[in-house]
C-alpha positions as CSV (number, residue, x, y, z in Angstrom):
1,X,-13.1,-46.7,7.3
2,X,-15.7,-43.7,6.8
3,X,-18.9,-44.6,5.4
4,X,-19.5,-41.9,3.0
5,X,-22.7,-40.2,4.5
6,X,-23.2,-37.2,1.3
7,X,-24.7,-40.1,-1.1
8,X,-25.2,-37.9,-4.0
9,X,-23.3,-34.4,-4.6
10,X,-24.4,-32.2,-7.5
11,X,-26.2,-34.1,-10.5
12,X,-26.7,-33.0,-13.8
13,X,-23.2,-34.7,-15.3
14,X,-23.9,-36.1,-18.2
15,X,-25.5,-33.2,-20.7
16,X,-22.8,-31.2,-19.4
17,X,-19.8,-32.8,-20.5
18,X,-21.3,-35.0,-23.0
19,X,-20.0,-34.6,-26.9
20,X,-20.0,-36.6,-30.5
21,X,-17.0,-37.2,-31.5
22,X,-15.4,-40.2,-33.7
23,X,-13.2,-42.4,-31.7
24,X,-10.7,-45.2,-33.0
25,X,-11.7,-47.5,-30.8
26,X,-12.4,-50.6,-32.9
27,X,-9.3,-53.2,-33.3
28,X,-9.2,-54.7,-36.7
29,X,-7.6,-58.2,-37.6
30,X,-4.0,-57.4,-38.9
31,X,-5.1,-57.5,-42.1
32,X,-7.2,-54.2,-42.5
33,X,-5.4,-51.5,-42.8
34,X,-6.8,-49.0,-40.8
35,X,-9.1,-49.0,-37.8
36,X,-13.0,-47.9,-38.6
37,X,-14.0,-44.5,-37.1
38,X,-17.3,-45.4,-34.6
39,X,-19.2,-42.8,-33.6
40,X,-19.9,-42.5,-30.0
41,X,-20.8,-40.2,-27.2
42,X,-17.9,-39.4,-24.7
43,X,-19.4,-38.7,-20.6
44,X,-17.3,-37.3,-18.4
45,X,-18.5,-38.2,-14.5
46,X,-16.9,-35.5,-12.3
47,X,-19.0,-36.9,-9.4
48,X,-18.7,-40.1,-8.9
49,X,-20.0,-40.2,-4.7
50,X,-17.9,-42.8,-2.7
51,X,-19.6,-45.7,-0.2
52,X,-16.1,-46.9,1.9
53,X,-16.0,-50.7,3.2
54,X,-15.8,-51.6,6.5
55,X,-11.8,-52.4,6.3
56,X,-11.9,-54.2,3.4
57,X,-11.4,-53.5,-0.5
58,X,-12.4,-54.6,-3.8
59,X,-16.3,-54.3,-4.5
60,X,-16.0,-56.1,-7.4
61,X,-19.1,-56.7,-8.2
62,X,-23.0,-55.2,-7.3
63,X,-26.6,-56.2,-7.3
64,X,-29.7,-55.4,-5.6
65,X,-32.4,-57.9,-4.6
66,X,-35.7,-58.3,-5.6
67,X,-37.0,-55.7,-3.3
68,X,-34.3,-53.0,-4.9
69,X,-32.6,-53.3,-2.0
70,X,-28.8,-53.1,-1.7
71,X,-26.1,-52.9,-3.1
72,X,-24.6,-56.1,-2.2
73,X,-21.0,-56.7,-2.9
74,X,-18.5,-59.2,-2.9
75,X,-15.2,-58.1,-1.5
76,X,-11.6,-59.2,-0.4
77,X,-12.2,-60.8,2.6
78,X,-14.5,-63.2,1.8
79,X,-17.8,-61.4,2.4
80,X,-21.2,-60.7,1.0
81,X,-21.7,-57.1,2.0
82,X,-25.3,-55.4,2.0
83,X,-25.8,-51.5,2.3
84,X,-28.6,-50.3,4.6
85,X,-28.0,-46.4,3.9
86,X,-26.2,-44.0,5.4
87,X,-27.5,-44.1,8.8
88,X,-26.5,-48.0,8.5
89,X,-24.1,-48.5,6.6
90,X,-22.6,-51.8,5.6
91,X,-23.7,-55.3,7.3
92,X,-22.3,-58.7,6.3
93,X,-25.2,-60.9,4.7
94,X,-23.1,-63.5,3.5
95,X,-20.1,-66.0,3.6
96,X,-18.8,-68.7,0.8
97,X,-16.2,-70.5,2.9
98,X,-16.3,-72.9,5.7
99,X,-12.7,-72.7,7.1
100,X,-13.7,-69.1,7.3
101,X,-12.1,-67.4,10.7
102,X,-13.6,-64.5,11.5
103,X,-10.8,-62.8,13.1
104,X,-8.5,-64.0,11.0
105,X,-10.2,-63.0,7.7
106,X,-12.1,-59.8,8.2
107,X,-11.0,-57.0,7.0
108,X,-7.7,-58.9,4.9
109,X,-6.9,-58.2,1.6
110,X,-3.5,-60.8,1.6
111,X,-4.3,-63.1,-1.5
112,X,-2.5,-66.2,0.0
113,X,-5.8,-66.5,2.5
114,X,-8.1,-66.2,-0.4
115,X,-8.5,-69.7,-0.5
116,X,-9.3,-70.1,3.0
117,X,-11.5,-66.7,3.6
118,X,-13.0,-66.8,0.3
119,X,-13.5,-64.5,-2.5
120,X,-16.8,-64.0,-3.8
121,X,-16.8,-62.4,-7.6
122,X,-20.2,-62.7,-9.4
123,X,-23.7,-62.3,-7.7
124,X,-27.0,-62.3,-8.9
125,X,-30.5,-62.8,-7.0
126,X,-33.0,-65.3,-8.5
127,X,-36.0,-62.9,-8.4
128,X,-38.3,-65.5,-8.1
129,X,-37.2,-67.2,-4.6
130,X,-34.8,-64.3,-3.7
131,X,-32.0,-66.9,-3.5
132,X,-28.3,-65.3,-4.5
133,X,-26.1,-67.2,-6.6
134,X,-22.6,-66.2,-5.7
135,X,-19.2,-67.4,-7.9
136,X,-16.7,-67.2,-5.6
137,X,-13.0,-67.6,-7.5
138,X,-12.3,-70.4,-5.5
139,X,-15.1,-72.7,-4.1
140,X,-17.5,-72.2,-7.8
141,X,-20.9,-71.7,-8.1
142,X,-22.7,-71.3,-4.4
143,X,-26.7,-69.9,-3.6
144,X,-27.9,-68.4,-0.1
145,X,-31.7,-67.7,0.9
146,X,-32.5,-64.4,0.9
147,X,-31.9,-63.8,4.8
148,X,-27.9,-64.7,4.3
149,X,-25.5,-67.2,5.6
150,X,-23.3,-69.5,5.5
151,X,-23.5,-69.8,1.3
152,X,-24.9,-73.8,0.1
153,X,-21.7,-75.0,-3.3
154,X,-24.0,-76.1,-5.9
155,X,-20.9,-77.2,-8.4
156,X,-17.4,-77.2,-8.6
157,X,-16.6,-79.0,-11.5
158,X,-17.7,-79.4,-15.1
159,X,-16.8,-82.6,-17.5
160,X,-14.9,-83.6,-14.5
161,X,-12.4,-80.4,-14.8
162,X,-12.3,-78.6,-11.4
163,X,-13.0,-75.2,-11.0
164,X,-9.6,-73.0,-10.4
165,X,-11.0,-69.5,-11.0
166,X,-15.1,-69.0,-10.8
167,X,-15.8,-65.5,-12.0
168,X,-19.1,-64.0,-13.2
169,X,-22.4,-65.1,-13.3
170,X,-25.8,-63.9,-14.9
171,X,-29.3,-65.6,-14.5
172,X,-32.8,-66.2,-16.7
173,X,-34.6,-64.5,-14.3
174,X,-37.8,-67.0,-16.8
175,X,-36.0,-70.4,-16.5
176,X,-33.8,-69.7,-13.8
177,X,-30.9,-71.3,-15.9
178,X,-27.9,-69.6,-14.6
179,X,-24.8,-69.2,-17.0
180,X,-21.2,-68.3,-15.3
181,X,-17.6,-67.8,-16.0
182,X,-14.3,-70.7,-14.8
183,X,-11.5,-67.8,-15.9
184,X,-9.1,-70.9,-16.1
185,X,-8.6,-74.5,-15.4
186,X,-4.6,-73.7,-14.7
187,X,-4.4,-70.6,-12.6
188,X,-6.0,-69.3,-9.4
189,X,-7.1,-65.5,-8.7
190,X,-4.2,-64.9,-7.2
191,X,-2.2,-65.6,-10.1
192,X,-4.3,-64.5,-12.4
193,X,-1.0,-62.4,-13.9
194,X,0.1,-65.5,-15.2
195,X,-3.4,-66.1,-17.2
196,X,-2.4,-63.2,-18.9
197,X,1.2,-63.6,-19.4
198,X,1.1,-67.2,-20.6
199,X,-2.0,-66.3,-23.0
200,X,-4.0,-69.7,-21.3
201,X,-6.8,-70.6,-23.2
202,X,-8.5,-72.8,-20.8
203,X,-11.2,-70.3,-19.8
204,X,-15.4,-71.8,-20.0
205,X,-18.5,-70.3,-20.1
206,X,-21.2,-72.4,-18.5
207,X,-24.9,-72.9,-17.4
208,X,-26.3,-74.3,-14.2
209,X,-29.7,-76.0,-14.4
210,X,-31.0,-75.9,-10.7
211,X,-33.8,-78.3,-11.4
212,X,-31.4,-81.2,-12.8
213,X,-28.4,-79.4,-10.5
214,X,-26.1,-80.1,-13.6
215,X,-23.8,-78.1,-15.1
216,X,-23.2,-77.8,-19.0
217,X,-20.1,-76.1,-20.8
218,X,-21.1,-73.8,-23.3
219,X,-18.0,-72.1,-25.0
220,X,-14.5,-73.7,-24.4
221,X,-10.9,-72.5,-24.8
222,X,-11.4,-68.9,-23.9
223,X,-9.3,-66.4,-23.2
224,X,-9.3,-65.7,-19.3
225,X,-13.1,-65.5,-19.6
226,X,-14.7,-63.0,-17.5
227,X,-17.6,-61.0,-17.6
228,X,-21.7,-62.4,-19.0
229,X,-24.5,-60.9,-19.3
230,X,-27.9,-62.5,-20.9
231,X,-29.3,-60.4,-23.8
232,X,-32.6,-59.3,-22.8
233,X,-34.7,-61.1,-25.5
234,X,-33.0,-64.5,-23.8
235,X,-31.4,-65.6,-27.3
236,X,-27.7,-65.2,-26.6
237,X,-25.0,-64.4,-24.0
238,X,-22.2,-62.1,-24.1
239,X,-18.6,-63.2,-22.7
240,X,-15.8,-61.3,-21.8
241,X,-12.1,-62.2,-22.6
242,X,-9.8,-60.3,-20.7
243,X,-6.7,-61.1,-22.6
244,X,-8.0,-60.2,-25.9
245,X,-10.4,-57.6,-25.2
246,X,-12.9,-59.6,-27.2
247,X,-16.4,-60.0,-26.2
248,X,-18.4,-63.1,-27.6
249,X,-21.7,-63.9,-28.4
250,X,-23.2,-67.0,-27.8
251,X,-26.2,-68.0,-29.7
252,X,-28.8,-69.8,-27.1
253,X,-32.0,-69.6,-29.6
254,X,-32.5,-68.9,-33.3
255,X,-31.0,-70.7,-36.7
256,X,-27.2,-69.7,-35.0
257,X,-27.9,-72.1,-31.9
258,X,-24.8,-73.1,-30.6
259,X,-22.7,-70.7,-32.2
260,X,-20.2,-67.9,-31.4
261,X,-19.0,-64.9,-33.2
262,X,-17.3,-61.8,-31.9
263,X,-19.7,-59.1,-30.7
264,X,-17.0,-56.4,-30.1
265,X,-13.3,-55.7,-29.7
266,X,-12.4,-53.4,-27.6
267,X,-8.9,-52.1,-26.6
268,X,-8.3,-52.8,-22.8
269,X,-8.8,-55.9,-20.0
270,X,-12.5,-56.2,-20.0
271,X,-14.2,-57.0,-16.4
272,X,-17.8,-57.4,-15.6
273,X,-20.6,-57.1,-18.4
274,X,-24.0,-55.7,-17.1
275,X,-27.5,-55.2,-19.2
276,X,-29.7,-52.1,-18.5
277,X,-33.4,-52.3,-19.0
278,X,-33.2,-51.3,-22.5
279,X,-30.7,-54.4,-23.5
280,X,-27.4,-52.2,-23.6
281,X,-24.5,-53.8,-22.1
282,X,-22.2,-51.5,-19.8
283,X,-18.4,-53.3,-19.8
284,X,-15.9,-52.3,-17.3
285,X,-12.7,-51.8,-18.6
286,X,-9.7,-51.8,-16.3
287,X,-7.4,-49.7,-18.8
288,X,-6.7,-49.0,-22.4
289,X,-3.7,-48.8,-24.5
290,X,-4.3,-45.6,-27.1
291,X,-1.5,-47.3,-29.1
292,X,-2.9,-50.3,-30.6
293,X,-3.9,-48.5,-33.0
294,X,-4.9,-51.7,-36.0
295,X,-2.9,-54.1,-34.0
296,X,-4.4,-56.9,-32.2
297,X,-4.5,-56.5,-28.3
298,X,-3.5,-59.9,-27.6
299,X,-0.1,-59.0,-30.2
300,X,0.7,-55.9,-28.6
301,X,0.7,-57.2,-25.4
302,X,2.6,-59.6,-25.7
303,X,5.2,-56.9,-26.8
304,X,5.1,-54.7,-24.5
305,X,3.5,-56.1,-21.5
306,X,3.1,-52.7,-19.8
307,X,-0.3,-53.3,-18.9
308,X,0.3,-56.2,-16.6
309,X,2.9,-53.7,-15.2
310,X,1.0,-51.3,-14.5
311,X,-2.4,-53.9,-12.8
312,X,0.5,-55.4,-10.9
313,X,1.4,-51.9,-8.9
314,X,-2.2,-50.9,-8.8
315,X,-1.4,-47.8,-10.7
316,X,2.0,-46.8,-9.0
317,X,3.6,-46.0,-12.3
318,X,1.3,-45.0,-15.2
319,X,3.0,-44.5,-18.8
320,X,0.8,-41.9,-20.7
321,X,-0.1,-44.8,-23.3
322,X,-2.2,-46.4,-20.5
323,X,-5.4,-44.7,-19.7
324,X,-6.7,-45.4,-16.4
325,X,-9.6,-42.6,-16.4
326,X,-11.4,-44.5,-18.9
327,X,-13.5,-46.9,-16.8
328,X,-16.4,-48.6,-19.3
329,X,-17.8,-48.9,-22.8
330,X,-21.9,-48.8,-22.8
331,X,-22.5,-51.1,-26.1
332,X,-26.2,-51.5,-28.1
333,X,-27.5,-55.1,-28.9
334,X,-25.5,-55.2,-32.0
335,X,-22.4,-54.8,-30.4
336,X,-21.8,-51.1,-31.5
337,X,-20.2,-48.4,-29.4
338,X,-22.5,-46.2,-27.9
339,X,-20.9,-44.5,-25.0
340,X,-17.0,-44.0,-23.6
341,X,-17.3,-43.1,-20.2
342,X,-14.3,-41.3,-18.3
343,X,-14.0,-40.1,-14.7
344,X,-12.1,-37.0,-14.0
345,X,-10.6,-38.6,-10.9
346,X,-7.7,-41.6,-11.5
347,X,-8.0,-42.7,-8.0
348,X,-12.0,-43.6,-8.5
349,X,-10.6,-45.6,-11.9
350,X,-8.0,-47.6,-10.6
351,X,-9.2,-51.1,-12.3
352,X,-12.6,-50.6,-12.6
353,X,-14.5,-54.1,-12.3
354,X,-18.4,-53.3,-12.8
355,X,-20.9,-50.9,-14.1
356,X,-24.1,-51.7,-13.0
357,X,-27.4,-49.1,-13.9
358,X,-30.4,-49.4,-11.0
359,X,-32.7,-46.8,-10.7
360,X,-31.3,-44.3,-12.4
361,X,-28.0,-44.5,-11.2
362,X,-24.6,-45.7,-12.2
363,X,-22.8,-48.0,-9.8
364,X,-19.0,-48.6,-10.0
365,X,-17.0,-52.0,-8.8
366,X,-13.2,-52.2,-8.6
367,X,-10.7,-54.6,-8.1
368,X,-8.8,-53.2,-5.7
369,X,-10.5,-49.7,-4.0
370,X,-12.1,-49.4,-0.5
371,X,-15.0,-48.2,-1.6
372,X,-18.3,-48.4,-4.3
373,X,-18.7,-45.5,-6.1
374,X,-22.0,-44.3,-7.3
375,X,-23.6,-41.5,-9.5
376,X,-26.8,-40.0,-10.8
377,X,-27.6,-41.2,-14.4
């Protein structure tokens, strides 16, 4: 594979094809009528620059380490990835999986070695020792120093319910409390399809206490949970359910303690959840149905089931009801729609996974594509 050497093309993307408009984006319980109109800003990235892997696929997600280096990313064949720039490019920095074979796992993408190569999903440096926490879908909730390795498991099992598919993860960068995402207690990565079909409900969000090295359940009987994110005054936690398009709050300080409500419904799979520096959470949506209109997602779904048509052929066949250029939904502390962002290029959007801000740029994961893509905020 390439590496991408022309980092950053043209700027200026946003002002120019930035407009108000009202969208219908909100799904309402089957009882309302009709949808609310939100008002929200549309951006259009025509730019989006592309880093390839070294032969391999599926930067699903991105961080940077304490030193703003990176990004690192977790892809298909196991491996922690690191980016040293463009004379460099990509350098392995880290591995979750002792049955690991070198030359039988690098550069695979074949889900039946998963299990055996590894497949790291979450990161998220610990700014204080410069440790990364990794959640890799099949051996749970690992750390590594900050010089890489061979990855330490710190837990994989809660209530004395395995781990079957370890997700996202988030950390109090104060307490060092770090909260993370078991998609299901039935179904593995690779049949994650079947998560979705079935409806399971056996998704958990969690927290890690690396002092006590216990691990507490938080929320119980989601719906494939997927993407957290910590709010940035430390009182609640955002969750992601992929098969509802629901994101949840949970209430870790304050009167609500212990609670739940829904933050936001949104119509598509949700992915990864990321806070900026103001407290605005970016959520990558793999696609949307435009014809939910006031019906629930989970509902529709179930009745048409295009959309697992369409994530198992990775875009092959695309009905015009499923939107694939639409890659994220930027929301305010209150839940409320602030930004839809598109891309003008389907091949860049093809199940989008992250959206990550760092210095002033926009960083973009996927499930499936052999390469990060990156642009100027």
């Amino acid at each position: 594979m390439k590496i991408i050497h022309s980092f950053i093309p043209t700027m200026g993307i946003f002002p120019t094809f930035s407009i108000i408009t009202f969208l219908l984006l909100l799904l309402l319980p089957s009882s309302s009528p009709h949808p609310p109109q939100v008002q929200a800003r549309i951006d259009i990235v025509r730019d989006f620059s592309r880093i390839a892997l070294p032969g391999s696929i599926g930067p699903e997600t991105i961080d940077f380490d304490s030193a703003g280096e990176g990004p690192y990313t977790g892809v298909s064949d196991g491996r922690v990835l690191k980016w040293l720039g463009d004379e460099r490019g990509w350098i392995e920095f880290a591995t979750t999986s002792r049955e690991r074979k070198k030359g039988e796992c690098d550069g695979t993408h074949d889900p039946k070695l998963e299990d055996t190569c590894g497949r790291p999903l979450g990161l998220r440096f610990y700014n204080a020792t410069g440790d990364l926490y990794i959640v890799d879908a099949y051996f749970g909730l690992l750390m590594v120093g900050g010089h890489g390795g061979l990855a330490t498991q710190l837990a994989t099992s809660a209530e004395g319910v395995p781990f079957r598919f370890t997700n996202a993860v988030d950390i109090d960068q104060t307490s060092g409390f770090v909260y993370f995402t078991d998609s299901s207690t039935r179904f593995q990565r690779r049949d994650y399809i079947w998560a979705i079909r079935t409806r399971d409900k056996t998704g958990r969000l969690m927290q890690y206490d690396p002092k006590s090295k216990q691990v507490t359940v938080l929320l119980r009987g989601l719906f494939f949970a997927n993407g957290v994110a910590l709010s940035k005054d430390k009182t609640f936690l955002v969750v992601a359910e992929t098969t509802t398009g629901r994101i949840l709050r949970y209430w870790l300080q304050g009167p609500k303690m212990g609670e739940h409500e829904v933050f936001a419904q949104l119509p598509g799979f949700l992915d990864n959840i990321n806070r900026n520096s103001k407290g605005e959470f970016w959520v990558a949506i793999n696609c949307v149905d435009h014809q939910l209109g006031n019906f629930s997602f989970s509902n529709e779904l179930r009745r048409k089931g295009n959309c697992i048509s369409i994530i198992r052929k990775f875009n092959i066949v695309q009905p015009t009801w499923v939107d694939y250029s639409v890659i994220g939904v930027k929301l305010s502390e209150e839940g409320e729609i602030m930004e839809l962002l598109y891309v003008d290029d389907g091949t860049i959007a093809n199940l989008a996974s992250e959206l990550k801000e760092e210095n002033e740029r926009l960083w973009l994961g996927s499930v499936v594509m052999p390469f990060a893509g990156v642009t100027k905020l």
